[in-house]
N, C-alpha and C positions, 0 to 999 in steps of 0.2 A: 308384477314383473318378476319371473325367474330369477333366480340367481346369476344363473349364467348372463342373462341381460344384463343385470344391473353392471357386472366385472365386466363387459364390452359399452355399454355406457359410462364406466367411470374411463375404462381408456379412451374413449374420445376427446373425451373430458380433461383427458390429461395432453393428449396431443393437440388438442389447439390450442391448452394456457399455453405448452410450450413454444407451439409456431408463430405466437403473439408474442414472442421475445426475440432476440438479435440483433436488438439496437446498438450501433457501437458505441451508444453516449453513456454516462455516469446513469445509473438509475437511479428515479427520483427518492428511492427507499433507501439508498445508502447515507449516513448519518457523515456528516463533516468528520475528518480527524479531530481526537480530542474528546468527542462527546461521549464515547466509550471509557469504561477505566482502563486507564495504561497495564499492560502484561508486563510483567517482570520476564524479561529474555534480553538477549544481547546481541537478537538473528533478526533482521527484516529483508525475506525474500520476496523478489518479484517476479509475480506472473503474465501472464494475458489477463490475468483477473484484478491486478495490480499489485499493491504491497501490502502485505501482510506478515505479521500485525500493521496497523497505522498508529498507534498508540501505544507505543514502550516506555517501560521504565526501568532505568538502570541505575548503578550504583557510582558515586561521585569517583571521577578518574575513569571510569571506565572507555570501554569503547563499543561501538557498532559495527557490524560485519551486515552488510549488504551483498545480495547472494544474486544475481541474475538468470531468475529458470523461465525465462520469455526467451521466445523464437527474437526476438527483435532485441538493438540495442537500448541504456537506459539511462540517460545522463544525470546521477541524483546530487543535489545540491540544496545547501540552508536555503531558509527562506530569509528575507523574501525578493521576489523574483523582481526584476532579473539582475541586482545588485546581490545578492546570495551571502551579505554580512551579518548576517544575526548571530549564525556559528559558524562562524569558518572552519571547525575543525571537522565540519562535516563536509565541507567540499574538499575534503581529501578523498572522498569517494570518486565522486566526478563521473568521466564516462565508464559504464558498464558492456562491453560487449557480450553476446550471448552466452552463458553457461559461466561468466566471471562474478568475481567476487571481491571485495575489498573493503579493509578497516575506514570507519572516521578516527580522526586523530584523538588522544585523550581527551575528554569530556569532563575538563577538571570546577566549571561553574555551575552551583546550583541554581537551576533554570531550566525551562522548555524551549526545548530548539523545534522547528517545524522544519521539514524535509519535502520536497518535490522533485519531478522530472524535471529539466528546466529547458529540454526539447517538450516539452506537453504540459506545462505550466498549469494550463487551465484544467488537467484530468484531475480530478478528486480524488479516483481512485490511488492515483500515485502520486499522492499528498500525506505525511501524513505526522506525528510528534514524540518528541524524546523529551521523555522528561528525566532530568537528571539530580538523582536528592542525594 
């Protein structure tokens, strides 16, 4: 095989792994929140891709700024669902309209708070923990 062949067989190659993707569900290769080491940041924005980081770590007192960069709105709340009392200082986030942003209240207990959409409870991808040392 030429060279030239082989670079128009790998783009084939590469266009139908990717036409075998589009599913709108969770893919099965994304790991639960949690299972990652937590990031030290004090930013969880959300995409169409979901939130990211899903596993943060911040400093006792601190707070969270949830950032809305999805076309759609994003309702983020403690878990767990749909009583949302683990932390409640996280459901000072609440609804997110497109392009907004907003604090959770001080984060004064050491402990892991879990966060979700709680319009899309079941997305994983918009699941995800705060750990607070």
């Amino acid at each position: 095989m030429t060279y030239m062949q082989r670079i128009a067989a790998a783009g084939v190659t590469g266009l139908l792994i990717a036409a075998c993707g589009g599913s709108s569900t969770e893919p099965s290769n994304v790991p639960p929140a949690g299972t990652t080491p937590p990031v030290t940041t004090n930013t969880v924005t959300i995409t169409s891709a979901g939130a990211s980081p899903r596993n943060v770590q911040i400093a006792l007192g601190s707070r969270v700024l949830f950032v809305n960069n999805d076309s759609r709105s994003h309702n983020m709340t403690s878990d767990p669902h749909p009583d949302h009392n683990d932390c409640p200082d996280l459901n000072q986030v609440g609804f997110l309209a497109p392009g907004q942003s907003r604090e959770t209240g001080n984060l004064v207990t050491a402990r892991t708070c879990g966060f979700h959409d709680h319009d899309s409870p079941s997305q994983g991808l918009l699941q995800g923990q705060i750990v607070i040392k």
